[in-house]
The first five atom37 places (N, CA, C, CB, O) and aatype in JSON, in Angstrom:
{
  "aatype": [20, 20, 20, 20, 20, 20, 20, 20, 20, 20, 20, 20, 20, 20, 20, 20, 20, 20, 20, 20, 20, 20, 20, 20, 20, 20, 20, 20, 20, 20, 20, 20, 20, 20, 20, 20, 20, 20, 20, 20, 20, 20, 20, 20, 20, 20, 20, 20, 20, 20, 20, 20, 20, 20, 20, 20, 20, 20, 20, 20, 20, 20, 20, 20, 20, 20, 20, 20, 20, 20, 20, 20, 20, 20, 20, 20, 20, 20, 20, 20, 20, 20, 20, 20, 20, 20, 20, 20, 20, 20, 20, 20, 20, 20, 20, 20, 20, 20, 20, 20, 20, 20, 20, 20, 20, 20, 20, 20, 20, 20, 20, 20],
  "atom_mask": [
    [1, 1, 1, 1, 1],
    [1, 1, 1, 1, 1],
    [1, 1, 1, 1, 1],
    [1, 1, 1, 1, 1],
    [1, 1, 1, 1, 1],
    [1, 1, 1, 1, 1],
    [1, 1, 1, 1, 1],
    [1, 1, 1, 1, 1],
    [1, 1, 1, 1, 1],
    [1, 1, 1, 1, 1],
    [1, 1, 1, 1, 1],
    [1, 1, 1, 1, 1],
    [1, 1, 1, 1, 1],
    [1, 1, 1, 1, 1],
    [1, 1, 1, 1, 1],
    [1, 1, 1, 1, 1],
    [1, 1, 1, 1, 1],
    [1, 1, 1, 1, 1],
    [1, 1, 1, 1, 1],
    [1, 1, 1, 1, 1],
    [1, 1, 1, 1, 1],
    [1, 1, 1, 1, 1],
    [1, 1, 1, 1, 1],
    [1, 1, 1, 1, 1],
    [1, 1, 1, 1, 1],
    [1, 1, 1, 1, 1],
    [1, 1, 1, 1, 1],
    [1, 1, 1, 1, 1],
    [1, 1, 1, 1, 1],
    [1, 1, 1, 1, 1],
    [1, 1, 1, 1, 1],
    [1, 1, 1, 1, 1],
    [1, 1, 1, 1, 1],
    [1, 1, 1, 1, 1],
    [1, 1, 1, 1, 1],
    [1, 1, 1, 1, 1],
    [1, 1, 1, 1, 1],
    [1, 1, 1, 1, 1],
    [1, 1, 1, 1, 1],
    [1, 1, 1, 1, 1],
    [1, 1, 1, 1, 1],
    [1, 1, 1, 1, 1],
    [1, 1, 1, 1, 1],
    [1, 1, 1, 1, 1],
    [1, 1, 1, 1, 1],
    [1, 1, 1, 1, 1],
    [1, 1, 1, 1, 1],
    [1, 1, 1, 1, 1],
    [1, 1, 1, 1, 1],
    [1, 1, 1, 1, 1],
    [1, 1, 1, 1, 1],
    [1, 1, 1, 1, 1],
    [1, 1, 1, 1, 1],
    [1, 1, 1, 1, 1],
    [1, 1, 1, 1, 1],
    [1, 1, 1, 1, 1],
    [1, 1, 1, 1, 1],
    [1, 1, 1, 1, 1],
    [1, 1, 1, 1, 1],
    [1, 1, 1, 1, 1],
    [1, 1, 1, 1, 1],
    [1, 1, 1, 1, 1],
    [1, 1, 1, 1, 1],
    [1, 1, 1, 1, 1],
    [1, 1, 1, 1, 1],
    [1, 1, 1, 1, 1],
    [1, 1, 1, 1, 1],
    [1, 1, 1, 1, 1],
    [1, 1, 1, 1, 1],
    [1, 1, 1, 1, 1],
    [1, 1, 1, 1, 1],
    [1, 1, 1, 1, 1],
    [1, 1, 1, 1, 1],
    [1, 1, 1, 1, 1],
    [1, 1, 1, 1, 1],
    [1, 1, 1, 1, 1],
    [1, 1, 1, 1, 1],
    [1, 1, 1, 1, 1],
    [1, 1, 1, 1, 1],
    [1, 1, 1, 1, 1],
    [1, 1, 1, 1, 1],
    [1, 1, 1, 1, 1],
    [1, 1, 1, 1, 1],
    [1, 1, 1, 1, 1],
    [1, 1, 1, 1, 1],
    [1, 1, 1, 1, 1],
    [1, 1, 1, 1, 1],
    [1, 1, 1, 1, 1],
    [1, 1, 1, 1, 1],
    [1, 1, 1, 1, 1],
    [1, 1, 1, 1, 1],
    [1, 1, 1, 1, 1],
    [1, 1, 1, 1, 1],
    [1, 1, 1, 1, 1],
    [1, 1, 1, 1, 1],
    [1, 1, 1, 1, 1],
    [1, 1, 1, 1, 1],
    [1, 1, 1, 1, 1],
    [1, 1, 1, 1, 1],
    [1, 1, 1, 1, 1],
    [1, 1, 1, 1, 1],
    [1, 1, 1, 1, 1],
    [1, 1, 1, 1, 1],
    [1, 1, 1, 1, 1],
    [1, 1, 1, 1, 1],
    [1, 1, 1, 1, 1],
    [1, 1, 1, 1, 1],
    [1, 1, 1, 1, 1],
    [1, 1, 1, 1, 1],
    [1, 1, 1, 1, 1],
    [1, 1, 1, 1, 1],
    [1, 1, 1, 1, 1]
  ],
  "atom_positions": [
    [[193.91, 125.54, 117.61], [193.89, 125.49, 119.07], [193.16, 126.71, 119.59], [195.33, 125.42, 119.65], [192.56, 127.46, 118.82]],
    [[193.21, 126.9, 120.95], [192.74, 128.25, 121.17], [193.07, 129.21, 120.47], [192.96, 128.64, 122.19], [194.2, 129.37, 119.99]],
    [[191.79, 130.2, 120.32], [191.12, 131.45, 119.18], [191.59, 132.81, 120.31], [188.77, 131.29, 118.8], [191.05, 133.92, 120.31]],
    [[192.58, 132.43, 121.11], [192.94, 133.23, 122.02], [194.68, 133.53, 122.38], [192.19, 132.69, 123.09], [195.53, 133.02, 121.65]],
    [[195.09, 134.4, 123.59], [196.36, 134.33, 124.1], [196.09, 133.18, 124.97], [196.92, 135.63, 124.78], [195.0, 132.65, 125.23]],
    [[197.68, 132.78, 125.52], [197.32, 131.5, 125.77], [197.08, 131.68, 127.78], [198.77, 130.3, 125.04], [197.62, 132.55, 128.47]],
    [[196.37, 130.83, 128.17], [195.93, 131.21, 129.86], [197.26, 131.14, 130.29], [194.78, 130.05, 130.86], [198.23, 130.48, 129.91]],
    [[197.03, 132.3, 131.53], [197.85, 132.43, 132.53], [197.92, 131.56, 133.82], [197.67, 133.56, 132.82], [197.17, 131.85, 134.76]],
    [[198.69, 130.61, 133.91], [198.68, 129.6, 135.32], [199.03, 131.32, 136.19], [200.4, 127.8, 135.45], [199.75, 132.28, 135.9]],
    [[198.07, 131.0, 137.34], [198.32, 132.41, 138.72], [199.16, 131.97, 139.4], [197.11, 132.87, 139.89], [200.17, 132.59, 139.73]],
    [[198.85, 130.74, 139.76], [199.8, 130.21, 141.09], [199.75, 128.15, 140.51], [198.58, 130.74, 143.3], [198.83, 127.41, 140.16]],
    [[201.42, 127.93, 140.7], [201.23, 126.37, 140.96], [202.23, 126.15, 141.6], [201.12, 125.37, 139.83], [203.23, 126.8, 141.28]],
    [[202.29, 125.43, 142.43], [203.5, 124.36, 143.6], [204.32, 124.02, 142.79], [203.0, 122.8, 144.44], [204.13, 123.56, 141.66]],
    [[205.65, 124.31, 143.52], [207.11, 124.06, 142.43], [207.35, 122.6, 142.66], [208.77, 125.07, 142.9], [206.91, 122.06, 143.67]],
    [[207.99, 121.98, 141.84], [208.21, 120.94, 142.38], [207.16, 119.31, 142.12], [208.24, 121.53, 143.69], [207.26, 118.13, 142.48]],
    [[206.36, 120.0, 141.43], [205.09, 118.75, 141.65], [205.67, 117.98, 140.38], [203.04, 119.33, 141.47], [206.29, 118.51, 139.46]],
    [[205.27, 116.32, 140.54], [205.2, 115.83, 138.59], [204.71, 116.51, 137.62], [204.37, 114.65, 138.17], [203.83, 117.37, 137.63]],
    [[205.25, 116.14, 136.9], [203.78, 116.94, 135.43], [204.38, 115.9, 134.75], [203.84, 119.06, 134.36], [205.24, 115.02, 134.8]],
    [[203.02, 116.73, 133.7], [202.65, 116.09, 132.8], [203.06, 116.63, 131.12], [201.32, 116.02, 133.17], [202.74, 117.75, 130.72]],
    [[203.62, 115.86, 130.48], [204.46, 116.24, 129.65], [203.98, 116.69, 128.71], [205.19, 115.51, 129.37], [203.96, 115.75, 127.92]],
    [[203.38, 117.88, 128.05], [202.42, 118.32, 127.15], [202.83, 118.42, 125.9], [201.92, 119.42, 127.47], [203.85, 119.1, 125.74]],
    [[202.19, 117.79, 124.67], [202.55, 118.14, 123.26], [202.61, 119.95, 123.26], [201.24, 117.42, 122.1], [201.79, 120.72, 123.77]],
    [[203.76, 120.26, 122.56], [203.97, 122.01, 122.39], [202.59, 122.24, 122.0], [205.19, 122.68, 121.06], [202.06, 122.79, 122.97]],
    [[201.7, 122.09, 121.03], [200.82, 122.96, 121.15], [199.91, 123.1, 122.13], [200.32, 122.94, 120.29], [199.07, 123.99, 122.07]],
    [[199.99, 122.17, 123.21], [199.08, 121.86, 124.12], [199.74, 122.87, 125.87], [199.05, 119.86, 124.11], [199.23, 123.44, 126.84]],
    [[201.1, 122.54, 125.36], [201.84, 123.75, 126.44], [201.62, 125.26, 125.74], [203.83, 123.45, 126.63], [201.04, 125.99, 126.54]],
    [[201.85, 125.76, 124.8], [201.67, 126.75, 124.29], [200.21, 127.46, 124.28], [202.17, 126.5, 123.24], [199.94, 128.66, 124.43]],
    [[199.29, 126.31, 124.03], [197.99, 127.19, 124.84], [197.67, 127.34, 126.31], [196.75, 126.65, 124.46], [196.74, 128.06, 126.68]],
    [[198.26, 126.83, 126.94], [198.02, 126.57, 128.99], [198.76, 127.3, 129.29], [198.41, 125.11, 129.98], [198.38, 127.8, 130.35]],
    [[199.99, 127.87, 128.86], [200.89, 128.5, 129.57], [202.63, 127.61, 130.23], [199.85, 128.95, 130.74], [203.71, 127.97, 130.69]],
    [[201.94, 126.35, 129.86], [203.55, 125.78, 130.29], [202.84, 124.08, 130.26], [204.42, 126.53, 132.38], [201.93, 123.73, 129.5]],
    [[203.7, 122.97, 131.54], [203.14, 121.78, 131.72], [202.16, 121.86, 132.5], [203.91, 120.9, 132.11], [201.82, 123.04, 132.65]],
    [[201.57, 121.17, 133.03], [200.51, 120.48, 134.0], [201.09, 120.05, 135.37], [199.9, 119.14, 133.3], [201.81, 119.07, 135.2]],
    [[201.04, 120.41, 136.59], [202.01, 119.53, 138.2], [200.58, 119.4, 138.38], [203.3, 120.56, 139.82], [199.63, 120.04, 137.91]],
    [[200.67, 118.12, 139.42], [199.79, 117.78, 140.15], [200.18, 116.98, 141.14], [198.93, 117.35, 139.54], [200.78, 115.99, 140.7]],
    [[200.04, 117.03, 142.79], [200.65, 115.79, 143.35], [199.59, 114.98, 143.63], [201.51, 115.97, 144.57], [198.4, 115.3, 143.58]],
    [[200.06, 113.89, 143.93], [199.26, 112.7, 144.29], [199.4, 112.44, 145.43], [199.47, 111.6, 143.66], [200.42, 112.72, 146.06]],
    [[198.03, 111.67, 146.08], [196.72, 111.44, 145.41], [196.07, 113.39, 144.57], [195.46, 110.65, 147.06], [196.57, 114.5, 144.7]],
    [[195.24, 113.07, 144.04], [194.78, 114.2, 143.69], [193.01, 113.63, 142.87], [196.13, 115.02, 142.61], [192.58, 112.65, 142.25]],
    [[192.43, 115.1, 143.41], [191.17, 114.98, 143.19], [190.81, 116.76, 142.84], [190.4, 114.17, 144.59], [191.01, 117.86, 143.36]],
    [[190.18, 116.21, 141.65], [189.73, 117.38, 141.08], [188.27, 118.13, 140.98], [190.08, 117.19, 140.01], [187.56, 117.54, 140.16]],
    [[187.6, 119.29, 141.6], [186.23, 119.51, 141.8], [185.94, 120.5, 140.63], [185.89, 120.08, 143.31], [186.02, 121.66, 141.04]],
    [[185.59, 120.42, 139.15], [185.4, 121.45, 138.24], [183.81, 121.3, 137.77], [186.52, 121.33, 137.01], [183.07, 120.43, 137.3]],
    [[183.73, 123.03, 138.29], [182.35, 123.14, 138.0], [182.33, 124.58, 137.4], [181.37, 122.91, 139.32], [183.25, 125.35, 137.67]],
    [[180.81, 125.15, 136.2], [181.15, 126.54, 136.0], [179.94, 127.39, 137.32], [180.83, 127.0, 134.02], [179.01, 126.91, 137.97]],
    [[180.52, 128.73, 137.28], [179.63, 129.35, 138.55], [179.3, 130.44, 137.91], [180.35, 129.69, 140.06], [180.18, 131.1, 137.36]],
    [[178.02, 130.82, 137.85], [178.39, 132.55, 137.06], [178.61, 133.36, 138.49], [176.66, 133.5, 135.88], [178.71, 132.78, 139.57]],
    [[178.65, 134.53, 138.36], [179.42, 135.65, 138.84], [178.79, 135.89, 140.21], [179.39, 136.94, 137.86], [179.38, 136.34, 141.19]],
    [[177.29, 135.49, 140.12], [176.84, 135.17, 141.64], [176.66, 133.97, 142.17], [175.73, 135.67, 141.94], [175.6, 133.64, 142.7]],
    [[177.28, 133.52, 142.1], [177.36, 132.08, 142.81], [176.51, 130.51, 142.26], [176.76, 132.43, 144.3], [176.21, 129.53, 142.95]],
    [[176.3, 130.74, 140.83], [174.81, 130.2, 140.48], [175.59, 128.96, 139.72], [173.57, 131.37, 139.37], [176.34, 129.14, 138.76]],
    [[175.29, 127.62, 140.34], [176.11, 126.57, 139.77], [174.88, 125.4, 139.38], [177.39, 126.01, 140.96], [175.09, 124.36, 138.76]],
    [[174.09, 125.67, 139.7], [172.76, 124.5, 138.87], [171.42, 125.63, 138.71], [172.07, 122.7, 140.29], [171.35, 126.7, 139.32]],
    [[170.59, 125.21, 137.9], [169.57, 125.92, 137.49], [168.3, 124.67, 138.07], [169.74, 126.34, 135.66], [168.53, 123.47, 138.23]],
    [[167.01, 125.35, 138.32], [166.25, 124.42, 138.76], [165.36, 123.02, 138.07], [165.57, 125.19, 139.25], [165.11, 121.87, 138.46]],
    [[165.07, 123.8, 136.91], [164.7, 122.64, 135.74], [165.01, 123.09, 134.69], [163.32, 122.18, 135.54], [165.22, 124.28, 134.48]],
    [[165.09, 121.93, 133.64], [165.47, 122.87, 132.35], [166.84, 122.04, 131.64], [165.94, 124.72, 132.93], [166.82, 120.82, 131.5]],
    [[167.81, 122.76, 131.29], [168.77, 122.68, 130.51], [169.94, 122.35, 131.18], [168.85, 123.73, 129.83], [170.15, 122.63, 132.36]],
    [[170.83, 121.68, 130.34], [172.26, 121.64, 131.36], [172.45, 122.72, 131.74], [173.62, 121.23, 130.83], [172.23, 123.62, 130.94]],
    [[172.82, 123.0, 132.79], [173.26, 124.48, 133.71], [175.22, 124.78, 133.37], [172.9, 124.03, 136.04], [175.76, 125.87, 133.19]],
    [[175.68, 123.8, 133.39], [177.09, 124.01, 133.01], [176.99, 125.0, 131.55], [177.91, 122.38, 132.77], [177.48, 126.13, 131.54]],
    [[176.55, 124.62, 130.79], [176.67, 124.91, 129.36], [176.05, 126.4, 129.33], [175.83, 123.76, 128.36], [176.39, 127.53, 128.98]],
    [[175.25, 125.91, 129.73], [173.98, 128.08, 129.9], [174.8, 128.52, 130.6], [171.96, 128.48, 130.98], [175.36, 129.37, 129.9]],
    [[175.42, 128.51, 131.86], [176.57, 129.61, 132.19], [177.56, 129.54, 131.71], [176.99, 129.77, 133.32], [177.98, 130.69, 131.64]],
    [[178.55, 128.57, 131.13], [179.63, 129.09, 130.52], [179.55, 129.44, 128.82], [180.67, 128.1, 130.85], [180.43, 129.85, 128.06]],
    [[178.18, 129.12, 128.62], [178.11, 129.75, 127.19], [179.47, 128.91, 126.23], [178.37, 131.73, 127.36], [180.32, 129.45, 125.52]],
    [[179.31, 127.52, 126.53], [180.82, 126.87, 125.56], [181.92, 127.64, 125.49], [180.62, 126.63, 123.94], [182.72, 127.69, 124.55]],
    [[181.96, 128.27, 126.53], [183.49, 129.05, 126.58], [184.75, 128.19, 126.36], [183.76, 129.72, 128.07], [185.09, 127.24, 127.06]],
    [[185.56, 128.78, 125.02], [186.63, 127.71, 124.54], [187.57, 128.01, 126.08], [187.6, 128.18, 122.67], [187.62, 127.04, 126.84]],
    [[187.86, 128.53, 126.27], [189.02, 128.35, 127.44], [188.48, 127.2, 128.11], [189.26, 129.69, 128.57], [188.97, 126.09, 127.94]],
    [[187.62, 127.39, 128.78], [186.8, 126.37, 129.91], [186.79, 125.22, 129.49], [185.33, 126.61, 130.22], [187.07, 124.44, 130.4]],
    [[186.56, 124.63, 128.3], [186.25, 123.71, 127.46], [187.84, 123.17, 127.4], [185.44, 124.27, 126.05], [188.07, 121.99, 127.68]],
    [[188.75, 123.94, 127.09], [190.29, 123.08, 126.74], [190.88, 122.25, 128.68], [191.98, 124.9, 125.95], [191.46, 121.28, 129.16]],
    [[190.18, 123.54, 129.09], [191.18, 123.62, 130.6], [190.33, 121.77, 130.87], [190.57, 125.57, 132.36], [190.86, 120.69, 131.12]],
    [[189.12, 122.09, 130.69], [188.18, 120.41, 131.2], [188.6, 119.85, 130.55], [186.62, 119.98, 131.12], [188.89, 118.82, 131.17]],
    [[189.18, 119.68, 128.7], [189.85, 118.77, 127.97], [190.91, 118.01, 128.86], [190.45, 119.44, 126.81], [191.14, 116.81, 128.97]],
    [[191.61, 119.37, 129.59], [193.18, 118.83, 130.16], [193.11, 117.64, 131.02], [194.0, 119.97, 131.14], [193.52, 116.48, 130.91]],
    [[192.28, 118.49, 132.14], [191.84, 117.65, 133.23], [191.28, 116.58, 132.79], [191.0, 118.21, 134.08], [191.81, 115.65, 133.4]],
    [[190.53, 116.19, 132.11], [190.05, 114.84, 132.05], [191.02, 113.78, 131.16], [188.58, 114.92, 131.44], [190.7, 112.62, 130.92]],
    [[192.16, 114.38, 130.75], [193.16, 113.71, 129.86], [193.85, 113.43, 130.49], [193.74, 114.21, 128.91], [194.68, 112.62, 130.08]],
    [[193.96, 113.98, 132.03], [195.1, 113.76, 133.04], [194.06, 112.83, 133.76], [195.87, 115.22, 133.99], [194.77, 112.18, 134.52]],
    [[193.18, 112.55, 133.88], [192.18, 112.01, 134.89], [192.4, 110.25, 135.15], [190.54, 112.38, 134.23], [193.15, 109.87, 134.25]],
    [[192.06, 109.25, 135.92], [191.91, 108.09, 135.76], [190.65, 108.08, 135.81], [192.55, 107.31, 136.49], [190.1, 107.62, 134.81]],
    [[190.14, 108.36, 136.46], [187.84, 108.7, 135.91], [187.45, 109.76, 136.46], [186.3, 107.46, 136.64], [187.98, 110.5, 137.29]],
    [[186.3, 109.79, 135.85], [185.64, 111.18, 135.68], [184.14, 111.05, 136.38], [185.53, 111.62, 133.93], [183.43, 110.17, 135.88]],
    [[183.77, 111.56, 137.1], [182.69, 111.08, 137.92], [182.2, 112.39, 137.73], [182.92, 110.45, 139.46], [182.79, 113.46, 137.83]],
    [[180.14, 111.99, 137.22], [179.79, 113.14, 137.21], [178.61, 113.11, 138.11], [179.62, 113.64, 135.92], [178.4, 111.98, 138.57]],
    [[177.49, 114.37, 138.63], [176.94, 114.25, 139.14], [175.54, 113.16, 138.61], [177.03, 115.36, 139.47], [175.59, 112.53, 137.56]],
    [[174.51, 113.12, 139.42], [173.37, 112.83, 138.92], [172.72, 113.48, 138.15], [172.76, 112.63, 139.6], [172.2, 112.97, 137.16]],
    [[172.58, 115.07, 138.52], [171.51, 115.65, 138.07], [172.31, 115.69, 136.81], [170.88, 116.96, 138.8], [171.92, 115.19, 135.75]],
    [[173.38, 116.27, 136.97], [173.97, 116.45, 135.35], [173.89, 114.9, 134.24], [175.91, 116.93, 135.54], [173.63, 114.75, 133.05]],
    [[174.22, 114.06, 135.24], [173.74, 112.97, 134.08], [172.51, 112.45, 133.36], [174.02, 112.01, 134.45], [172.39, 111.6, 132.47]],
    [[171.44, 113.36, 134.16], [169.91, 113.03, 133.92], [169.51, 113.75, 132.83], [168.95, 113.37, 135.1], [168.71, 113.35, 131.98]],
    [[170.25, 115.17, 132.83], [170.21, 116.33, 132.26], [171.08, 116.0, 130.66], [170.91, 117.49, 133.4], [170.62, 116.58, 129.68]],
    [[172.13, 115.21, 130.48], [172.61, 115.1, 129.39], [173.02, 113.75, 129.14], [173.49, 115.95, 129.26], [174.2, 113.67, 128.81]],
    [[172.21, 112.36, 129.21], [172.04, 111.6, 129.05], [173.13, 110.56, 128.03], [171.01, 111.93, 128.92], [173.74, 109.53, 128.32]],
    [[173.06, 111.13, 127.09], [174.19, 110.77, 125.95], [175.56, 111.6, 125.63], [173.46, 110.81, 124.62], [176.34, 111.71, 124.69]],
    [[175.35, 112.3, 127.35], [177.31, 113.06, 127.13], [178.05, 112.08, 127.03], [178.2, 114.0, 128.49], [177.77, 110.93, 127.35]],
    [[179.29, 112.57, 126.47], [180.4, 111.61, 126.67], [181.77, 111.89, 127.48], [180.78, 111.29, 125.4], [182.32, 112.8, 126.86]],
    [[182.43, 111.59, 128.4], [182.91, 112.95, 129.66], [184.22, 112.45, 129.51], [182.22, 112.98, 131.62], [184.77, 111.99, 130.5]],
    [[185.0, 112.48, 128.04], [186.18, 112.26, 128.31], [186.98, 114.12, 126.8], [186.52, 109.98, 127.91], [186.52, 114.86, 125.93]],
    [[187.96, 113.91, 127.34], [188.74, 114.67, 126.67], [188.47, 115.39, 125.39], [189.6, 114.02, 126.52], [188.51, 116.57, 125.06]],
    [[188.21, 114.28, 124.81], [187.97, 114.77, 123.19], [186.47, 114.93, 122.74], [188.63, 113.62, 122.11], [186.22, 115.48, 121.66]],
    [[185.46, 114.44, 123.57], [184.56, 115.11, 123.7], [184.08, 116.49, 124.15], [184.23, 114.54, 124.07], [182.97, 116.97, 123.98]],
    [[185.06, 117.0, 124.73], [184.73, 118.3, 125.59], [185.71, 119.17, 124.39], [185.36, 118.32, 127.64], [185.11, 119.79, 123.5]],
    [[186.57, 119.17, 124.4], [187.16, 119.97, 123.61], [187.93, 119.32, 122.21], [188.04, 120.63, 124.5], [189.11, 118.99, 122.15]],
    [[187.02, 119.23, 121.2], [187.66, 117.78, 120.12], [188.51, 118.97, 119.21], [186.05, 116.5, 118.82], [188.51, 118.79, 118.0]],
    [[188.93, 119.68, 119.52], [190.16, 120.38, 118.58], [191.32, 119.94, 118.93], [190.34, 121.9, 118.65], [192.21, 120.04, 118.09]],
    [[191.58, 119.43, 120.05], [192.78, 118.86, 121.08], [192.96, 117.75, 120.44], [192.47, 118.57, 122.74], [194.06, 117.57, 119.91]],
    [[192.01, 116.8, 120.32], [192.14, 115.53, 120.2], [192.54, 115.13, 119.25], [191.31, 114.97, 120.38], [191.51, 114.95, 118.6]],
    [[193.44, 114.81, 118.56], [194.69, 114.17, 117.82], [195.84, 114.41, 118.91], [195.09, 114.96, 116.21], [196.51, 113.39, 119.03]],
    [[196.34, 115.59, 119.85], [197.08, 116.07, 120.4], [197.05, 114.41, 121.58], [196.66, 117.77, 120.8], [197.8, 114.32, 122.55]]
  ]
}
């Protein structure tokens, strides 16, 4: 699992459903998953000045987060909790044969 300590949730609403996480899957996040419903999720990476697409070229997600395993599990989660996953255009033009579910993004999870 994560090559790390496990993330710190900062802030979440008491009280919400969750989602019932296999232990190793709580043990790297920090606990369960709340979310209320309806719910809609906006995950994108930004580097440090604000820079969230590049102009031509390469996927821009990937060149700024440099496959950062954290980033990579946290998008595992979310899209495991997801009912679909909607991505942009440009990003789909840009990586043609992604595959935008769970165990594609982070396949160490996936047996979990």
């Amino acid at each position: 699992m994560l090559d790390r300590d496990p993330l710190r949730v900062l802030f979440e609403q008491a009280g919400l459903p969750r989602h019932d996480l296999p232990e190793p899957l709580r043990a790297a996040y920090g606990g369960d998953l709340g979310f209320a419903n309806p719910r809609l999720f906006a995950n994108f990476v930004a580097s440090v000045d604000g820079v969230v697409a590049l102009p031509e070229g390469g996927e821009s997600g990937h060149w700024i987060s440099q496959g950062n395993e954290a980033d990579r599990f946290v998008m595992g989660l979310l899209r495991a909790c997801a009912d679909a996953v909607i991505v942009g255009a440009g990003t789909l033009r840009k990586t043609p044969r992604a595959l935008w579910h769970a165990d594609a993004i982070y396949p160490e999870a996936a047996p979990l």
